[in-house]
N, CA and C of each residue as an Amber inpcrd file, in Angstrom:
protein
   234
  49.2700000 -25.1380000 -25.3480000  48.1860000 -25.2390000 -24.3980000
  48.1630000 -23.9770000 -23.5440000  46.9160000 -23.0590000 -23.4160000
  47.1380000 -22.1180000 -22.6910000  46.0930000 -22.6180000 -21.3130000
  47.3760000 -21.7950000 -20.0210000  46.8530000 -22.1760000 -19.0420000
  46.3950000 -21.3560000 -18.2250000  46.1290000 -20.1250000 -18.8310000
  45.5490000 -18.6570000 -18.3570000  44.2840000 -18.6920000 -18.2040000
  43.5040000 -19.6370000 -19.1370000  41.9380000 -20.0370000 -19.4040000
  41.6270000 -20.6540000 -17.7380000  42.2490000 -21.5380000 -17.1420000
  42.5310000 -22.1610000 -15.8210000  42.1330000 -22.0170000 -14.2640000
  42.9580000 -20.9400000 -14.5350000  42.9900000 -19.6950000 -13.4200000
  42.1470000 -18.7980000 -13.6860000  41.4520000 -18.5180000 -14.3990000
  40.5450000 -17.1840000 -14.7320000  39.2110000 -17.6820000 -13.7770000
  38.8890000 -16.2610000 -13.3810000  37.6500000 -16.2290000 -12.0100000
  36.7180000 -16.1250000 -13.3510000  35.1980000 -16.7500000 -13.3110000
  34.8090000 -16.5120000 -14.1260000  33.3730000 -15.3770000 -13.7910000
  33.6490000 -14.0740000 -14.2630000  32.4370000 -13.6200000 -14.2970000
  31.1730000 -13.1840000 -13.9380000  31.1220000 -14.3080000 -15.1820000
  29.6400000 -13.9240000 -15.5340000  28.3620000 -14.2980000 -14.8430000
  28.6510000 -15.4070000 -13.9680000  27.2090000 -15.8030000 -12.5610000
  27.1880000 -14.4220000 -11.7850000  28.6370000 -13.9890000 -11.1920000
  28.5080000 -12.6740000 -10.4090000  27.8130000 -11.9810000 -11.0930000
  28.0670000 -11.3740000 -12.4160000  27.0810000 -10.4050000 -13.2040000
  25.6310000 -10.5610000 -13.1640000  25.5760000 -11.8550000 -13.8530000
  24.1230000 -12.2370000 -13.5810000  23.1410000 -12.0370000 -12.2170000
  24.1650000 -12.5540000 -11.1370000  23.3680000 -12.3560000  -9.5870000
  23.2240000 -10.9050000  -9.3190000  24.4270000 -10.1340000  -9.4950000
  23.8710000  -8.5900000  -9.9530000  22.8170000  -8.1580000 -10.7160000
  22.6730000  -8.2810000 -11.6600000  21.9700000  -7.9120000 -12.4820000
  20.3700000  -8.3330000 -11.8060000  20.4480000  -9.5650000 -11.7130000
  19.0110000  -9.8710000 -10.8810000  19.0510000  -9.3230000  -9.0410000
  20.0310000  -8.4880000  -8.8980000  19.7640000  -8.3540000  -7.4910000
  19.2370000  -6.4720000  -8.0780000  19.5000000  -6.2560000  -9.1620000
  18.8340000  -4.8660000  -9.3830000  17.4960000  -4.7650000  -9.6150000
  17.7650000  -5.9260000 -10.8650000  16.1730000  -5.6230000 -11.2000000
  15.1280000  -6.0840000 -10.2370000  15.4470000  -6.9890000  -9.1230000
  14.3130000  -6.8910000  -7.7730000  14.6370000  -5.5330000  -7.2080000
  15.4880000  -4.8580000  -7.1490000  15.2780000  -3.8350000  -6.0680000
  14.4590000  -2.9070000  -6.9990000  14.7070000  -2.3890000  -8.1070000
  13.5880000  -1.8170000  -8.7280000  12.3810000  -2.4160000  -9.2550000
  12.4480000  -3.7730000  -8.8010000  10.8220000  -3.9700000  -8.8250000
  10.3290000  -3.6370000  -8.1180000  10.9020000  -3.5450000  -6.8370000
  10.2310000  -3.6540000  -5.0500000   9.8080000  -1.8840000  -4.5360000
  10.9960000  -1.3950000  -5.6290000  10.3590000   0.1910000  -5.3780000
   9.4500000   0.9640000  -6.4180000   9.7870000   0.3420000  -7.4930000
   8.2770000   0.4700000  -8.1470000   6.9130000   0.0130000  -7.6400000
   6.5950000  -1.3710000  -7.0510000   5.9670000  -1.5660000  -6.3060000
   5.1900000  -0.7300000  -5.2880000   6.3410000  -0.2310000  -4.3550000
   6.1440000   0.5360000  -3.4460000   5.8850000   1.5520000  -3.6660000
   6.2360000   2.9460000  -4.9140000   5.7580000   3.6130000  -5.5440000
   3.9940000   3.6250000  -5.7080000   3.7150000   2.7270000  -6.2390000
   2.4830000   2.1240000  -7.2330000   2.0470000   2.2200000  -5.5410000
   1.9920000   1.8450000  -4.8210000   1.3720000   1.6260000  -3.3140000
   0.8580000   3.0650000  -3.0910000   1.7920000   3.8960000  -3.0860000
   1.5030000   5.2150000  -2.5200000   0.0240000   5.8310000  -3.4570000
   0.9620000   6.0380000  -4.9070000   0.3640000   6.0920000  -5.7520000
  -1.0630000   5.7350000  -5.5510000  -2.0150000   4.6460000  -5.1030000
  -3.1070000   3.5170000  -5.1260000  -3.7950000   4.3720000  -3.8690000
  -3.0630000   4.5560000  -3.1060000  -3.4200000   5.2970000  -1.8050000
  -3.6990000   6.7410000  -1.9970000  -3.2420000   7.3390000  -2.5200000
  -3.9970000   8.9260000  -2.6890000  -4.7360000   8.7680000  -3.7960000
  -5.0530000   8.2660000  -4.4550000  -5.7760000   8.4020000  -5.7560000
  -7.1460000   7.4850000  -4.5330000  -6.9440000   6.5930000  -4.1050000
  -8.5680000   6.0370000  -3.4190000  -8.8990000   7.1160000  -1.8740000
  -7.7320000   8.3620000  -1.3120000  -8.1950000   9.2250000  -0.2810000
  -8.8670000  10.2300000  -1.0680000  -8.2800000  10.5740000  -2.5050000
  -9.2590000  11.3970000  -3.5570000 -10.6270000  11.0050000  -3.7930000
 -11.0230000  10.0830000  -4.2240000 -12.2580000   9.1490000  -4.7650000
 -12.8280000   9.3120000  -2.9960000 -12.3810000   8.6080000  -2.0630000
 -13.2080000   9.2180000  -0.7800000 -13.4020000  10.3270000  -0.4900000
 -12.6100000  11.4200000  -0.2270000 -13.0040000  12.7950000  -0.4170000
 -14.1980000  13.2540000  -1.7320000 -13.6770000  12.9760000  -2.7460000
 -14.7340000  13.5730000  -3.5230000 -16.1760000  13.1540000  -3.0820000
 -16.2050000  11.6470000  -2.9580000 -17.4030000  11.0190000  -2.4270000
 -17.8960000  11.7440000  -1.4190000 -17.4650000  11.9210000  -0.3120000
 -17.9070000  12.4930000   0.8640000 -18.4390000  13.9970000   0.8440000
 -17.8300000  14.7540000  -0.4040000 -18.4930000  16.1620000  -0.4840000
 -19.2190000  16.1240000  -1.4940000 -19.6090000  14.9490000  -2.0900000
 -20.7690000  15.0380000  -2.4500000 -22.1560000  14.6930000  -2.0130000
 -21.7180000  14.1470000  -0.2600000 -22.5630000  13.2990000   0.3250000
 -22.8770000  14.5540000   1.0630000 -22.3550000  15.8880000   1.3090000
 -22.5070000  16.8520000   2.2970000 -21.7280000  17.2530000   2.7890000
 -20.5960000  16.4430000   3.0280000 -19.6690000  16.9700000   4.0130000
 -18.3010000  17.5610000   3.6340000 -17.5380000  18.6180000   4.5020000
 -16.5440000  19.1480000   3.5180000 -15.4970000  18.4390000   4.2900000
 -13.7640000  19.3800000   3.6750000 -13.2390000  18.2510000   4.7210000
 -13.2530000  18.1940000   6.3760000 -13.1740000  19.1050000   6.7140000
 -12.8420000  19.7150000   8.1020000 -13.9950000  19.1290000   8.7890000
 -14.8480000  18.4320000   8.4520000 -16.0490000  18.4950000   9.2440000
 -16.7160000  17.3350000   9.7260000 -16.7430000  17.0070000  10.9990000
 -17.1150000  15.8780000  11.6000000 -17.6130000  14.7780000  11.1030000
 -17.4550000  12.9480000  10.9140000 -19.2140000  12.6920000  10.7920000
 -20.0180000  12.5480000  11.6240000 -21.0360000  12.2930000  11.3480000
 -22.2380000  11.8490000  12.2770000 -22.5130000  11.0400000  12.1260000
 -23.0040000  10.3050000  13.0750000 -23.6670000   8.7360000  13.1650000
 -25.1100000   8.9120000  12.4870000 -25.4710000   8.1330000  11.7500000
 -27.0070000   8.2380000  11.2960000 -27.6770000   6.8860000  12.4870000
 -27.0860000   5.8480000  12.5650000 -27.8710000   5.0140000  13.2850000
 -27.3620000   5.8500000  14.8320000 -28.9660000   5.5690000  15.6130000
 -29.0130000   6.2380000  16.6950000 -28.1870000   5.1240000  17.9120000
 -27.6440000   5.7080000  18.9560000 -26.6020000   4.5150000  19.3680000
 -27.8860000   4.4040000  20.9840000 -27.9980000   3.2320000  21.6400000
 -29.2050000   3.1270000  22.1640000 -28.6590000   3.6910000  23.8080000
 -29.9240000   4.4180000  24.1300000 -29.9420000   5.1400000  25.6480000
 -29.1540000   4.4210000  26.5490000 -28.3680000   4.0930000  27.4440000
 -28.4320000   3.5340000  28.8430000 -29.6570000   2.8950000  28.9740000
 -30.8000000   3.6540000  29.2750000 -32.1800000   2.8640000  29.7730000
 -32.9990000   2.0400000  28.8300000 -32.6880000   2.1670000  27.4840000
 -32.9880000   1.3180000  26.8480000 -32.9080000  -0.0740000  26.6790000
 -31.7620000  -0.4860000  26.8620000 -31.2940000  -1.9050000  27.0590000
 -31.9360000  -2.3180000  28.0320000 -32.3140000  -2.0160000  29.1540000
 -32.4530000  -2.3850000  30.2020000 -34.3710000  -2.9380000  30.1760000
 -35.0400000  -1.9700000  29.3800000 -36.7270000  -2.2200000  28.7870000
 -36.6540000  -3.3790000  27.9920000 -35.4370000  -3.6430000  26.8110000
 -35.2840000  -4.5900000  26.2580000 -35.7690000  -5.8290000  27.0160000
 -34.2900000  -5.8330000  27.7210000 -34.3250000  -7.4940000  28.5630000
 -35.6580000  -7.7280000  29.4490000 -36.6730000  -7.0050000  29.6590000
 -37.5670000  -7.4190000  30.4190000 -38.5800000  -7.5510000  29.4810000
C-alpha cells in the first residue's frame, strides 16, 4: 500500500486557477487595447469628416444656429 499518494498536495486546481487567472488578464488587456484602438480610428473618421466639411484642424467651430439676443427673449414673452 503506498502512502505517498496521501500526503501529496494536489496540483492541478492551483494550475487550473492560474491558468484562468491569465487568460482573464489577457483578455482584459486585449480588451483595453481594442478600446484605444476603437478610439483613434473614430477621432480619424471625425477629423476626416470635419475637413471635408471645411474645417482644418486648428480651427475653431462655429455655431450655425444663431444663439438669441438678450432683447429677444424679452419681445418673445410679450
Amino acid at each position: 500500500m503506498k502512502l505517498t499518494q496521501l500526503f501529496r498536495r494536489d496540483r492541478t486546481v492551483i494550475k487550473r486557477a492560474d491558468a484562468q487567472d491569465q487568460a482573464e488578464k489577457i483578455l482584459a488587456e486585449s480588451l483595453r487595447l481594442l478600446s484605444q484602438v476603437c478610439t483613434k480610428v473614430a477621432d480619424l473618421i471625425e477629423t476626416q469628416r470635419l475637413e471635408r466639411a471645411g474645417y482644418s484642424n486648428n480651427a475653431y467651430l462655429q455655431r450655425l444656429d444663431n444663439p438669441p439676443k438678450p432683447g429677444d427673449a424679452e419681445h418673445k414673452k410679450e
